[in-house]
MARFIKOL-916248 format. One record per residue (C-alpha): residue number from 1; x, y negated, z negated. Coordinates in steps of 0.25 Angstrom, whole numbers, plus 5000, padded with zeros to 4 digits. Example, Ala and Ser with C-alpha at 12.3 -4.5 7.8 and 13.67 -1.06 7.14 Angstrom:
BEGIN
num:1; x:5049; y:5018; z:4969 .
num:2; x:5055; y:5004; z:4971 .
END
This chain:
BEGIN
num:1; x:4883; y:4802; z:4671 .
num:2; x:4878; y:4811; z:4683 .
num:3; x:4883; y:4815; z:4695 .
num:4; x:4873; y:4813; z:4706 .
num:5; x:4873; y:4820; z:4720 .
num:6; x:4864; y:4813; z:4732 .
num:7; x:4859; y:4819; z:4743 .
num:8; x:4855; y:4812; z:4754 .
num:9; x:4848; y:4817; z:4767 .
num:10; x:4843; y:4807; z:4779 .
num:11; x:4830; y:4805; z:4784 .
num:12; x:4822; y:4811; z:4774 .
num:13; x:4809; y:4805; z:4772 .
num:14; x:4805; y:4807; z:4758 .
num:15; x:4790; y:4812; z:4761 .
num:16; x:4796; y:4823; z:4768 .
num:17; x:4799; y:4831; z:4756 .
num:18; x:4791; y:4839; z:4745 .
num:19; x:4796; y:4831; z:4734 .
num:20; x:4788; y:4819; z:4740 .
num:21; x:4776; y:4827; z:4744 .
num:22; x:4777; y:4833; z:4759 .
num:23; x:4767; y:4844; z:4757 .
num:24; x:4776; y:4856; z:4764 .
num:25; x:4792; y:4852; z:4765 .
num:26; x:4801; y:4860; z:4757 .
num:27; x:4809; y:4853; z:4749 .
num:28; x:4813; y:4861; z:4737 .
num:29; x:4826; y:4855; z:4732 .
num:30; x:4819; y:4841; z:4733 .
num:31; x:4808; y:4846; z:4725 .
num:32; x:4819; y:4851; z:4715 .
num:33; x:4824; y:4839; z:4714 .
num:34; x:4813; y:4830; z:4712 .
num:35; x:4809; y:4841; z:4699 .
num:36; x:4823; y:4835; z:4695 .
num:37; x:4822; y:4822; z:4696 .
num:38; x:4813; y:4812; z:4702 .
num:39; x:4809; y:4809; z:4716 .
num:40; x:4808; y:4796; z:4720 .
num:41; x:4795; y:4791; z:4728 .
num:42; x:4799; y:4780; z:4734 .
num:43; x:4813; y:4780; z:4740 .
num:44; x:4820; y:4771; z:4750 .
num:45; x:4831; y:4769; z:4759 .
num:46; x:4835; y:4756; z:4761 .
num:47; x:4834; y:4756; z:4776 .
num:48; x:4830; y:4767; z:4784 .
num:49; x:4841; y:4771; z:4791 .
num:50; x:4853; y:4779; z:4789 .
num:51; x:4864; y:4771; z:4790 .
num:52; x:4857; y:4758; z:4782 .
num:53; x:4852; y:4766; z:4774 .
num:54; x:4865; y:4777; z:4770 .
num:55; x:4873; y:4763; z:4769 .
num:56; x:4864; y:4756; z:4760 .
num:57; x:4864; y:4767; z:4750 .
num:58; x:4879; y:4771; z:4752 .
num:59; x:4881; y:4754; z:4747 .
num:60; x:4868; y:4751; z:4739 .
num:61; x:4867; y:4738; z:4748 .
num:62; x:4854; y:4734; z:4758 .
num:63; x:4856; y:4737; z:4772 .
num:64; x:4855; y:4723; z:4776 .
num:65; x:4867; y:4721; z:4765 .
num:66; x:4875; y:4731; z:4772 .
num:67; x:4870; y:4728; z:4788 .
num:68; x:4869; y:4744; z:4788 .
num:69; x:4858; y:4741; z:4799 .
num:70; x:4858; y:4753; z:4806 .
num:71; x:4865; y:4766; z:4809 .
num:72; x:4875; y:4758; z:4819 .
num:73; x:4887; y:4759; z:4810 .
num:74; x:4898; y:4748; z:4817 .
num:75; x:4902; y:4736; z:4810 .
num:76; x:4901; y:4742; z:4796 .
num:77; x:4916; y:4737; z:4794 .
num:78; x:4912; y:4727; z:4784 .
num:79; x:4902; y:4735; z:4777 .
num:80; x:4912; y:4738; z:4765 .
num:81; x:4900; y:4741; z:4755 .
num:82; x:4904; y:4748; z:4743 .
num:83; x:4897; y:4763; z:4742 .
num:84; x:4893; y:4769; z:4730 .
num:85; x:4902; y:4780; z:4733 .
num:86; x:4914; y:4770; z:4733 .
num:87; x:4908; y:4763; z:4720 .
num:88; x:4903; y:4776; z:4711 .
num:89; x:4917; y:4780; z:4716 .
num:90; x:4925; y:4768; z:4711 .
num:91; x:4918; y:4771; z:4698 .
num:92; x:4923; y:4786; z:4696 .
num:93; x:4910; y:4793; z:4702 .
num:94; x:4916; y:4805; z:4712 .
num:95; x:4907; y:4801; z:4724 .
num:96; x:4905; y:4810; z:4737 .
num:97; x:4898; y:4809; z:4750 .
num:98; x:4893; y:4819; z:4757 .
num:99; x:4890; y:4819; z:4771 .
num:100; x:4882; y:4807; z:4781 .
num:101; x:4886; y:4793; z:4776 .
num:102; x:4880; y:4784; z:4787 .
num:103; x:4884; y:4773; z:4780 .
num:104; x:4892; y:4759; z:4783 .
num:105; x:4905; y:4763; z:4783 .
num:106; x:4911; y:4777; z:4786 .
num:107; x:4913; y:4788; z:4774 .
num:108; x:4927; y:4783; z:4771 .
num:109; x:4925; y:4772; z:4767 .
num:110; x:4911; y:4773; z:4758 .
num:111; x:4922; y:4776; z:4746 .
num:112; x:4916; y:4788; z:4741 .
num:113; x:4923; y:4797; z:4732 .
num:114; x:4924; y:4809; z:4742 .
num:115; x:4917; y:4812; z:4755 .
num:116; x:4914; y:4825; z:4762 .
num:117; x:4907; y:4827; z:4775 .
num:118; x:4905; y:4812; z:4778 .
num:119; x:4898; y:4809; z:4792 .
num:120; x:4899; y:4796; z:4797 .
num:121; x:4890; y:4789; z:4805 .
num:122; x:4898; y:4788; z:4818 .
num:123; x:4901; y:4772; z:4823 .
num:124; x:4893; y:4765; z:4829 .
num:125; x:4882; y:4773; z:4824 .
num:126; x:4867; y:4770; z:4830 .
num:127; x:4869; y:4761; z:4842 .
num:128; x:4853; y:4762; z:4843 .
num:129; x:4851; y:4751; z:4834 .
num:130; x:4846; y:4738; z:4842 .
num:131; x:4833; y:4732; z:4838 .
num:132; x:4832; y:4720; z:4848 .
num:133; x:4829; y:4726; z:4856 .
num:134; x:4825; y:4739; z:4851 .
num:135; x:4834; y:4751; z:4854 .
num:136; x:4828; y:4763; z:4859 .
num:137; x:4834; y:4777; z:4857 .
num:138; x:4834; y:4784; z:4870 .
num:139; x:4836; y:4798; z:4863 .
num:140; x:4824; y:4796; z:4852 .
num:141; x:4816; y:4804; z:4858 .
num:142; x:4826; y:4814; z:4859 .
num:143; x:4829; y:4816; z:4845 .
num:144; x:4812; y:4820; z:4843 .
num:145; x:4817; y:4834; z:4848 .
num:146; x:4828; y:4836; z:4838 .
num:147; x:4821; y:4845; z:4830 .
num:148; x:4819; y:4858; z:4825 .
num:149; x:4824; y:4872; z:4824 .
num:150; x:4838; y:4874; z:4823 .
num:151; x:4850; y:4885; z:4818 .
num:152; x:4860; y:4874; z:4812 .
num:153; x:4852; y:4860; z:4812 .
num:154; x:4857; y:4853; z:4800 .
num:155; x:4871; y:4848; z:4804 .
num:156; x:4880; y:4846; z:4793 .
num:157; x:4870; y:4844; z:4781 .
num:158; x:4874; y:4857; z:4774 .
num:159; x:4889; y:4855; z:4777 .
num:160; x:4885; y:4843; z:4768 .
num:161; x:4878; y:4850; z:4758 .
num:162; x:4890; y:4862; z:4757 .
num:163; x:4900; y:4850; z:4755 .
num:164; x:4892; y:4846; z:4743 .
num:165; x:4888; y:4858; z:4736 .
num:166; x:4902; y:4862; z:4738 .
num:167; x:4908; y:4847; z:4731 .
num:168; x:4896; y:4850; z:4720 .
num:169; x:4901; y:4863; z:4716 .
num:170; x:4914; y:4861; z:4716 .
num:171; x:4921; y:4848; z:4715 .
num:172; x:4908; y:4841; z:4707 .
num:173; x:4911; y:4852; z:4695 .
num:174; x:4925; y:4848; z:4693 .
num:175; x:4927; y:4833; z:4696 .
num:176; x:4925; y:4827; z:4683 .
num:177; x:4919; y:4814; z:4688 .
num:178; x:4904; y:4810; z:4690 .
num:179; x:4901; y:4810; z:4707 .
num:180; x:4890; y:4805; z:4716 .
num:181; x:4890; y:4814; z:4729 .
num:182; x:4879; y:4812; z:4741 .
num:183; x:4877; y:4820; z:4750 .
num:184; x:4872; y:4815; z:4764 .
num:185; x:4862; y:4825; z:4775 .
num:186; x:4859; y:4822; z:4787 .
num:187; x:4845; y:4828; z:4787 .
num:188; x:4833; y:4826; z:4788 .
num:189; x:4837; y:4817; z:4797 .
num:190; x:4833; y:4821; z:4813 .
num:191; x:4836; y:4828; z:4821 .
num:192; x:4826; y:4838; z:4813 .
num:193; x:4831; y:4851; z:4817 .
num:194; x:4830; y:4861; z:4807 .
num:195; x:4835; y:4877; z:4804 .
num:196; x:4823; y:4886; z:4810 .
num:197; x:4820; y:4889; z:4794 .
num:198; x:4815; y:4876; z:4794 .
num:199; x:4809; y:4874; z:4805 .
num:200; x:4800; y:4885; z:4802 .
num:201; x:4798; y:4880; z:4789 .
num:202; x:4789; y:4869; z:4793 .
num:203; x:4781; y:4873; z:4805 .
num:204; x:4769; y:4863; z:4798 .
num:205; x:4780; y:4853; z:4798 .
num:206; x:4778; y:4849; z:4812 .
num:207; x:4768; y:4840; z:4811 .
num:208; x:4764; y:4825; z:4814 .
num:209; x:4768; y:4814; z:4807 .
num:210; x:4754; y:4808; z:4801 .
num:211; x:4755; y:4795; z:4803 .
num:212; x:4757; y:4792; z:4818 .
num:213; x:4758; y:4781; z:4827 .
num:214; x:4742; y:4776; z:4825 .
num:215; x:4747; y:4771; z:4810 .
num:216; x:4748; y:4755; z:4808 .
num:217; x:4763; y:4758; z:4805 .
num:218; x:4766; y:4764; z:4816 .
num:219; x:4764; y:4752; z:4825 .
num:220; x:4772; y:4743; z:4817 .
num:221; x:4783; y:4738; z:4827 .
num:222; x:4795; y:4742; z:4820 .
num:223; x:4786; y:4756; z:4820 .
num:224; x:4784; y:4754; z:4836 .
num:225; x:4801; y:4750; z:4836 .
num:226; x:4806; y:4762; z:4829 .
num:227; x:4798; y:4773; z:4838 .
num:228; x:4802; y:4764; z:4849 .
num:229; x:4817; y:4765; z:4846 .
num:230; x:4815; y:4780; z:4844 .
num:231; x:4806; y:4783; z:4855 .
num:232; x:4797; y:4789; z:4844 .
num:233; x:4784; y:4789; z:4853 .
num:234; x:4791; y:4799; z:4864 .
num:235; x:4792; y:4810; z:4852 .
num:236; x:4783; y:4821; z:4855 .
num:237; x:4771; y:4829; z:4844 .
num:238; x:4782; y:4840; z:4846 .
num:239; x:4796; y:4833; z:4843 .
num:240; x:4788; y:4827; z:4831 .
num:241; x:4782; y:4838; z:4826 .
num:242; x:4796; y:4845; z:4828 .
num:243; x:4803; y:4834; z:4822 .
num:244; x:4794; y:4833; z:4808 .
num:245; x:4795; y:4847; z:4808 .
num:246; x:4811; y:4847; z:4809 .
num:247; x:4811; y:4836; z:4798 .
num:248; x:4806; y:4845; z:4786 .
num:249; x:4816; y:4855; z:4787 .
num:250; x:4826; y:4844; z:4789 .
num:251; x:4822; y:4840; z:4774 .
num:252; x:4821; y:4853; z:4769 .
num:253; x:4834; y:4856; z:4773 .
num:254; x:4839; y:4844; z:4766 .
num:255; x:4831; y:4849; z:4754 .
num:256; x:4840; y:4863; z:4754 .
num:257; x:4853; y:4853; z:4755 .
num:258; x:4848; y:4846; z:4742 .
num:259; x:4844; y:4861; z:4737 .
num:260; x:4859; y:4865; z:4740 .
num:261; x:4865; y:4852; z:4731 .
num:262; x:4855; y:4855; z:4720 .
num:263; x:4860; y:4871; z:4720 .
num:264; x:4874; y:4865; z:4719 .
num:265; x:4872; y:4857; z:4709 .
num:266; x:4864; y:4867; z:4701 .
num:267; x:4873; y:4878; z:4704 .
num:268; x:4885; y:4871; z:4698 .
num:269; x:4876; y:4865; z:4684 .
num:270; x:4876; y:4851; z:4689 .
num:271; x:4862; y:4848; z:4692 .
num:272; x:4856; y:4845; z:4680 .
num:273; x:4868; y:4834; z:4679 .
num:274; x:4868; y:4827; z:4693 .
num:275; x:4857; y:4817; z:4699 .
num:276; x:4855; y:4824; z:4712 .
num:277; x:4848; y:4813; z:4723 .
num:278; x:4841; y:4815; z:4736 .
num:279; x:4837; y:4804; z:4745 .
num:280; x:4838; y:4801; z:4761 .
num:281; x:4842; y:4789; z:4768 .
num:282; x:4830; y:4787; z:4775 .
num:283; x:4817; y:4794; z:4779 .
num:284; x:4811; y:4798; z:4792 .
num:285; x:4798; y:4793; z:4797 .
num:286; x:4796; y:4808; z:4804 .
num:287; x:4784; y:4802; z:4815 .
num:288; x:4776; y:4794; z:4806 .
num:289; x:4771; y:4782; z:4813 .
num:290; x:4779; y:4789; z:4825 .
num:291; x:4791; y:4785; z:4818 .
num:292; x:4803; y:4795; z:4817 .
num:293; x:4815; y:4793; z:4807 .
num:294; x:4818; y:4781; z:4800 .
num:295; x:4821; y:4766; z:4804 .
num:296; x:4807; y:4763; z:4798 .
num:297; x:4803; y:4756; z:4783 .
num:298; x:4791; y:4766; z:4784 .
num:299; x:4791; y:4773; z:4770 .
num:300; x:4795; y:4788; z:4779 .
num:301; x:4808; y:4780; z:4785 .
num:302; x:4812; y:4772; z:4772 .
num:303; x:4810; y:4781; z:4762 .
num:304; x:4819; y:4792; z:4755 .
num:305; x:4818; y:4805; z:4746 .
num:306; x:4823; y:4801; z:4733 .
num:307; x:4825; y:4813; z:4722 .
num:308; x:4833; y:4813; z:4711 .
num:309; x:4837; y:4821; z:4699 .
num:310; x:4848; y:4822; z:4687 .
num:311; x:4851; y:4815; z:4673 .
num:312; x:4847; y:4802; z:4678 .
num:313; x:4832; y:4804; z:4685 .
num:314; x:4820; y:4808; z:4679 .
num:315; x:4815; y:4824; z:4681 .
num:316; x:4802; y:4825; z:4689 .
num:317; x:4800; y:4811; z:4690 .
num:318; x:4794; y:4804; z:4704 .
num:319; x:4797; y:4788; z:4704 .
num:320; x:4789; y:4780; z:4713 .
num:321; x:4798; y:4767; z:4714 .
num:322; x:4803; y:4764; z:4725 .
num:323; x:4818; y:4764; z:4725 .
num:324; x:4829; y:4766; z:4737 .
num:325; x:4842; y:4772; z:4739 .
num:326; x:4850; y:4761; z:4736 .
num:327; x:4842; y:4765; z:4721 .
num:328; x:4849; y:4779; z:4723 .
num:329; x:4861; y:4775; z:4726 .
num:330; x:4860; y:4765; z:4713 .
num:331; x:4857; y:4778; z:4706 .
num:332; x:4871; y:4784; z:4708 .
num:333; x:4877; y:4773; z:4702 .
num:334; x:4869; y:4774; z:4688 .
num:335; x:4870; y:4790; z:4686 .
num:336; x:4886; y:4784; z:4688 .
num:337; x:4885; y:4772; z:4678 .
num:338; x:4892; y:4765; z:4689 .
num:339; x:4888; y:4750; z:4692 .
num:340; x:4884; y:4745; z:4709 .
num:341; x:4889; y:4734; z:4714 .
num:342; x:4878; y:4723; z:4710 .
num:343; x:4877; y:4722; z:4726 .
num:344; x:4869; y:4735; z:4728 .
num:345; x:4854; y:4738; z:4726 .
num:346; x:4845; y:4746; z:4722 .
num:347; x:4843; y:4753; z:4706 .
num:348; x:4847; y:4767; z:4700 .
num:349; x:4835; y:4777; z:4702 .
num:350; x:4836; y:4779; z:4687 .
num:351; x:4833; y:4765; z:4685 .
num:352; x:4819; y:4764; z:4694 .
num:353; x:4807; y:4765; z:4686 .
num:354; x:4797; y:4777; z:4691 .
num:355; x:4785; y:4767; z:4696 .
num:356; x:4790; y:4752; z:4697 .
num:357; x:4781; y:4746; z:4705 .
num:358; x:4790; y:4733; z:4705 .
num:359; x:4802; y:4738; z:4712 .
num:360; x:4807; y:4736; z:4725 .
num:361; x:4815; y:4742; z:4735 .
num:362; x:4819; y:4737; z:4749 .
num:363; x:4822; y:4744; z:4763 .
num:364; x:4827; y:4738; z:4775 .
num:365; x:4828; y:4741; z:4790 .
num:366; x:4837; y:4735; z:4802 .
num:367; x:4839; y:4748; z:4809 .
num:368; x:4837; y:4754; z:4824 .
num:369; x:4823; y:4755; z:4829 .
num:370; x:4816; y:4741; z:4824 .
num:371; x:4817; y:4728; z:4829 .
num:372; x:4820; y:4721; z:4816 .
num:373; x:4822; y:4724; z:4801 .
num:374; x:4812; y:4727; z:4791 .
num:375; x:4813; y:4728; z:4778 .
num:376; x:4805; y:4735; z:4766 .
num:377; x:4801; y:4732; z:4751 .
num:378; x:4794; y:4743; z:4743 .
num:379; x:4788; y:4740; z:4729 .
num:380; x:4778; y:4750; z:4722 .
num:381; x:4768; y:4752; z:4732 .
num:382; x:4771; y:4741; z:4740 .
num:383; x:4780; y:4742; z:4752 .
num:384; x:4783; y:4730; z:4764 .
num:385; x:4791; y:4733; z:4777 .
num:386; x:4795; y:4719; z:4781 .
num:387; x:4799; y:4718; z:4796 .
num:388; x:4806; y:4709; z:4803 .
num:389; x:4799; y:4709; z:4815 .
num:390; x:4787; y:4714; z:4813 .
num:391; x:4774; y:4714; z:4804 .
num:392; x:4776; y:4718; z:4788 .
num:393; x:4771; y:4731; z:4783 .
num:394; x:4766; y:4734; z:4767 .
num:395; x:4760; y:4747; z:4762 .
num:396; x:4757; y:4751; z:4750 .
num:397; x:4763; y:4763; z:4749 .
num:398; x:4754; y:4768; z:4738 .
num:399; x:4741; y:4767; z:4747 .
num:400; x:4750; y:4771; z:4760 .
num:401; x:4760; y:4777; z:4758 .
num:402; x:4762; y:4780; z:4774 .
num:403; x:4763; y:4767; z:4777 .
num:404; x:4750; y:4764; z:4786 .
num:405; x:4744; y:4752; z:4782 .
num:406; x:4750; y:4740; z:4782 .
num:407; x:4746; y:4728; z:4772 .
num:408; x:4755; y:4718; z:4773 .
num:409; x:4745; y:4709; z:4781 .
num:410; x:4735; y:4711; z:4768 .
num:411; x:4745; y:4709; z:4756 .
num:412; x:4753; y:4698; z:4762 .
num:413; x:4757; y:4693; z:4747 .
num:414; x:4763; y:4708; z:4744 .
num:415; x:4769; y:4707; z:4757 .
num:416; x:4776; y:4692; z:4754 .
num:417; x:4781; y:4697; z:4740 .
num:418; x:4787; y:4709; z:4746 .
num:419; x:4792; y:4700; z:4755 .
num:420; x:4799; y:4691; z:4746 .
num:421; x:4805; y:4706; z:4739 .
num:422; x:4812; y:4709; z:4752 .
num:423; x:4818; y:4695; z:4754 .
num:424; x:4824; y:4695; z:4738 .
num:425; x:4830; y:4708; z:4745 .
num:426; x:4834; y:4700; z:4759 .
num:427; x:4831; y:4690; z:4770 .
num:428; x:4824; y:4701; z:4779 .
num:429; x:4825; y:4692; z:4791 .
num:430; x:4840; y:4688; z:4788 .
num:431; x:4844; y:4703; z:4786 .
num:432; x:4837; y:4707; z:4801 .
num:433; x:4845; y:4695; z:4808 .
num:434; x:4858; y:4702; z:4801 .
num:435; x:4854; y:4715; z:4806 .
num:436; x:4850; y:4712; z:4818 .
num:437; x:4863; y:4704; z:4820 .
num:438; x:4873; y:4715; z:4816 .
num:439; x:4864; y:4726; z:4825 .
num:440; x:4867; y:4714; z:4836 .
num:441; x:4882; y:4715; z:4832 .
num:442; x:4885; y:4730; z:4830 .
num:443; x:4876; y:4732; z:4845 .
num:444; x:4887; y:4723; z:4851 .
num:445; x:4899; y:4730; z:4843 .
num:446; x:4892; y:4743; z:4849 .
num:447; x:4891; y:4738; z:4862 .
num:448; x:4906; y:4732; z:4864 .
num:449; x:4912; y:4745; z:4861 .
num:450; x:4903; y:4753; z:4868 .
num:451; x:4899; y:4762; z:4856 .
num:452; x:4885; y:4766; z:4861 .
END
């Protein structure tokens, strides 16, 4: 038995980081820690947003399950889900939680072991989230100028990161019980200001994304919704270079945090012995398509880094099956030789084969920004975004791995198998009505209080 310490980090697109072939970002400890272990090709979250997606990993359920929609947090009284810091707990595993928990219910009550730092998200979180008719964020716009140098930019992340190197090398070498303990960033997430170090450590960084608005994927209309919802189109070449630019030494610096928990770790003998993971929640579409940050199944908005070393994965090993985060999270469970409810999904990481072209994983999306829900099934090469309202997408991610050619029109019987894998998951037009109904009723909660 292992103990297993999880970082997490917010908005990190996985191509963003030399462990998955960017050409000039530094990212050392990443690097270190896929020499380690094995780094995970093709990683999910389970809906691309914070909330949704933090909640669906904290209880190993489906968004749709949970109706964690969006990142408005009111009437979550009933969501009473078990967390496998309450279950791991229960079962004599020390768990702690360190930092942002974003989740349905406030840190209190997610029965963890211990909690240090927590930060809530205030009630009633985003009121931004009405899709019929579509809100519009007045301030979008705004936000393209938050970027660049600055003396003290990162906010309480290396408050974070002290906390726990101080609870690694101290109370971790005495407690005399096996413990899980994540610890939760705020970065890369926007706004991309950065230490002046950083900044100048990337003046090629400000660049353009290369995939723009003439794409096919770029006019899909939940494409056209979500630049509309965040005024996209008014961002200027400056405020985009600046903003991409900003965006790589947000992740470098998250790199030096993980550096920092390695060190501990090393420092105090304990590496060799304890699986250490690093993963996001989401990634960050960063201008492709003229898209910025996530709301989107596009592969830069759902995906995530996955890395992860100790006893139980593989040393120098790169595994192109698909998995998600709700896999992670199953993976905390096996290193403890705890059982999950038979309620939540997903399968240890220590259990996926390296290449299995057979398996499937699922996203979802019923967030701010598009009209409806959509939904996303990914098996081998093969991935179908299946919308609501609006036409289907398929790639092949093999022969396109940027997405920009849909072939859902010529492979219409892959598209109806798929099909038929997502509703063995859900009712896709079922779960869009409940959504769109409980948006309905926490708007009105929202509106009879006066809580915009």
């Amino acid at each position: 038995m292992s103990n297993t310490l999880l970082l997490m980090s917010d908005e990190h697109n996985p191509r963003y980081a030399a462990s998955y072939g960017h050409p000039f970002i530094r990212t050392p400890n990443m690097e270190r820690l896929a020499r380690m272990g094995a780094v995970y090709e093709n990683a999910y979250c389970t809906s691309p947003l914070c909330m949704p997606s933090r909640s669906s990993f904290m209880s190993g359920l489906w968004v749709h399950e949970m109706q964690t929609y969006s990142n408005c947090n009111v009437l979550m009284e009933d969501a009473h889900y078990p967390t496998y810091g309450r279950l791991l707990a229960e079962a004599g595993v020390h768990t702690l939680h360190i930092g942002k928990t974003d989740v349905y219910q406030p840190g209190e009550a997610l029965g963890f072991s211990e909690m240090r730092r927590v930060l809530d998200r205030p009630l009633p979180g985003d009121t931004n989230h009405r899709r019929q008719p579509l809100a519009i964020r007045r301030d979008a716009a705004q936000r393209a100028d938050q970027f660049g140098p600055r003396d003290d930019p990162w906010g309480d992340d290396p408050l974070l990161i002290d906390e726990a190197v101080a609870w690694l090398t101290g109370p971790a070498l005495t407690l005399g019980k096996p413990w899980v303990v994540a610890v939760n960033l705020d970065n890369p997430h926007f706004p991309h200001y950065v230490t002046p170090e950083l900044w100048d450590m990337y003046p090629e960084g400000g660049d353009l994304p290369e995939h723009g608005l003439d794409c096919e994927s770029a006019q899909h209309p939940y494409a056209q919704d979500l630049r509309t919802h965040f005024q996209a189109e008014q961002f200027t070449e400056e405020q985009v270079r600046g903003l991409r630019r900003g965006y790589l030494g947000c992740v470098t610096f998250v790199d030096q945090q993980l550096g920092r928990l390695l060190d501990a770790l090393e420092r105090t003998g304990q590496l060799a012995s304890t699986n250490v993971v690093y993963t996001s929640d989401h990634g960050e579409m960063l201008g492709k398509f003229g898209m910025w940050w996530k709301c989107s199944l596009y592969e830069d908005s759902a995906r995530v880094p996955l890395i992860a070393a100790g006893p139980d994965f593989p040393v120098g090993a790169r595994v192109g099956t698909p998995v998600t985060l709700l896999d992670v999270q199953a993976s905390l469970f096996h290193t403890m030789g705890v059982s999950r409810p038979a309620s939540q999904h997903g399968s240890p990481l220590q259990e996926v084969k390296a290449d299995d072209a057979e398996r499937i994983v699922f996203s979802e999306y019923h967030g701010h920004g598009t009209r409806s829900g959509a939904y996303m099934i990914r098996q081998g090469p093969w991935k179908l975004i299946w919308y609501v309202e609006g036409p289907q997408q398929l790639f092949n991610l093999e022969e396109d791995p940027e997405e920009l050619h849909n072939l859902a029109e010529a492979n219409s019987d892959r598209v109806r198998r798929m099909s038929g894998q997502l509703r063995r998951i859900c009712d896709p037009e079922l779960e869009s009505r409940r959504a769109h109904a409980f948006e309905a009723k926490q708007l009105a909660y929202i509106a009879s209080r006066g809580m915009y």
